[in-house]
N, C-alpha and C positions, 0 to 999 in steps of 0.2 A: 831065268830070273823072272821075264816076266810073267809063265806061266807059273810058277811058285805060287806072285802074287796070287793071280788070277782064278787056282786052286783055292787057298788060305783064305780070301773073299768070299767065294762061295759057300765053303766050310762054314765062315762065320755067319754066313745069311740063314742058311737052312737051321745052324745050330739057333739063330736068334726066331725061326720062323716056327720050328718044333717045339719048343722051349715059350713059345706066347700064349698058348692052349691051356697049358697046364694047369692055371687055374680057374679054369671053366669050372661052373658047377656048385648045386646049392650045397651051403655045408648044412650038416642035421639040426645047428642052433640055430641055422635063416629060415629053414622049413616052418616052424610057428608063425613066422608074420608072414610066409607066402600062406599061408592057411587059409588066415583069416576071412571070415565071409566078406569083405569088405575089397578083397583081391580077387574075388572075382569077375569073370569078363560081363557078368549082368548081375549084377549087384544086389538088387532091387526085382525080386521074379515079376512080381503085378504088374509094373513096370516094362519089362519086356513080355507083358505076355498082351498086353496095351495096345500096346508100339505093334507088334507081329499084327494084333486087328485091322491096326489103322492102313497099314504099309498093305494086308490083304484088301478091304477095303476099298482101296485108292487104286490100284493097280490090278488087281484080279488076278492076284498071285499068291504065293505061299513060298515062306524062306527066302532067305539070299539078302535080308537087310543089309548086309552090308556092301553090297555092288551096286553101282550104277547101274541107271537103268529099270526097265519093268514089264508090263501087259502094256501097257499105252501106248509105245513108242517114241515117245516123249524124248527121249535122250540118246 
């Protein structure tokens, strides 16, 4: 009996766990607003290409803006 439960639980867990994935994923009418130049991760190129000077610059590096840290030791 109580392994019955203890089956039948499980069952419903994996069924609930395999079954929450399913709608993952862009559909082809969401595609156009992820497009848009505005969804990008750097929006604004001049801008990032700015920023990349400053951050080289400052630290006497290249790339990695997004991690702590740098040439200076600073952090």
């Amino acid at each position: 009996m109580k392994i019955d439960r203890l089956i039948f639980l499980c069952l419903g867990v994996g069924a609930a766990l395999v079954s929450g994935c399913s709608s993952l994923g862009v559909k082809p009418w969401q595609r156009d607003v992820l497009a848009r130049e505005e969804m990008r991760l750097d929006a604004n190129p001049l801008d990032a290409a700015i920023d990349d000077h400053m951050y080289f610059s400052k630290e006497a590096s290249s790339g990695g803006r997004s991690f702590a840290g740098g040439g200076c030791g600073c952090n």
